[in-house]
N, C-alpha and C positions, 0 to 999 in steps of 0.2 A: 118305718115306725118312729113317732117323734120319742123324742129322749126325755126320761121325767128328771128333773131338777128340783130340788128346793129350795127356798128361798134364799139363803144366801149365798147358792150357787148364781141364782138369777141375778142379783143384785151383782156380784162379781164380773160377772156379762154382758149386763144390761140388758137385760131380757124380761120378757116379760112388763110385770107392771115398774121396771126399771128403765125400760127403754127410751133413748133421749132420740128427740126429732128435732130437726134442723135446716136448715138452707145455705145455701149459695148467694149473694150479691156480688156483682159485676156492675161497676160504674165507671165514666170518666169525668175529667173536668176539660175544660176548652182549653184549647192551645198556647200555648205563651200564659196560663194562669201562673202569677206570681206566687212563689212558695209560701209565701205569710197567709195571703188567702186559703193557699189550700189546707195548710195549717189549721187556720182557723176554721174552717168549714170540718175538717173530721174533728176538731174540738166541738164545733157543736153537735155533730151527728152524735160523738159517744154520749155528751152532757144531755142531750133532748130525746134521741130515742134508744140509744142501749141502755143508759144505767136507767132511767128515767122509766124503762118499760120493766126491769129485770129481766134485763137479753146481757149476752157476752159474744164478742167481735173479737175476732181474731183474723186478722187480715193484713194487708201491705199494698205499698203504690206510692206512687208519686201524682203522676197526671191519669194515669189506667189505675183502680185500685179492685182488689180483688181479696173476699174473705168469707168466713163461716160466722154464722148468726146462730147461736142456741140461747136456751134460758142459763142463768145465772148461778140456777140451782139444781138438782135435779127433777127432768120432768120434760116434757113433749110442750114442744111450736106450735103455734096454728097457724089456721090461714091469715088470721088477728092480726100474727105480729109479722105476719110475710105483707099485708098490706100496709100496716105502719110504717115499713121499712121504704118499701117502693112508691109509697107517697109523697114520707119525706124527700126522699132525695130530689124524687122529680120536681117537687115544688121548689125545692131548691135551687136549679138550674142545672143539676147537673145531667149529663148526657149520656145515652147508651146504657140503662138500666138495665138490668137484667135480674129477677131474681130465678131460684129455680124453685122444683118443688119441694115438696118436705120429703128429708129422707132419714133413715135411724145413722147418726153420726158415728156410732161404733162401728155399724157392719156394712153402713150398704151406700159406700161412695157414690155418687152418681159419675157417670163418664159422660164424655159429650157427645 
């Protein structure tokens, strides 16, 4: 039997019409890429498609970089901004994309 909630039990949970959806991106750069380059390239990734889309990136790397993609505010991903994401990079040059599906970032991690 589901559990009834109210509304700002849901909101406290994220449940319901509070539920945030999100992704995985997995990328590299080439070998021997010089640090300032890759500097530069996640300064343009955050400057042209996170803030630029109202997404938030939270991730880490050097030459493998690895992070979560949700909106900025509250409120659910699409498939929109899962292809904005794995467009840019790959026009980019950068190698080994991977994004994953949408999953609710509160409760339902994906595993590999």
């Amino acid at each position: 039997m589901a559990i009834k909630r109210n509304q700002r039990q849901r909101k406290k949970m994220h449940l319901g019409e509070f539920q945030e959806l999100g992704f995985l991106v997995n990328w590299q750069f080439a070998e021997n890429t010089p640090i300032d380059q890759v500097d530069e390239m996640v300064d343009r990734f955050i400057n042209e498609v996170i803030q630029a889309n109202g997404l938030a990136y939270e991730g880490s790397g050097y030459l493998h970089w690895e992070g979560l993609v949700c909106l900025e505010k509250l409120g659910k991903c699409d498939e929109s901004h899962r292809e904005l994401v794995k467009n840019w990079l790959e026009k980019n040059g950068l190698q080994q994309v991977e994004i994953s599906e949408l999953f609710d970032i509160w409760w339902d991690y994906p595993t590999k």
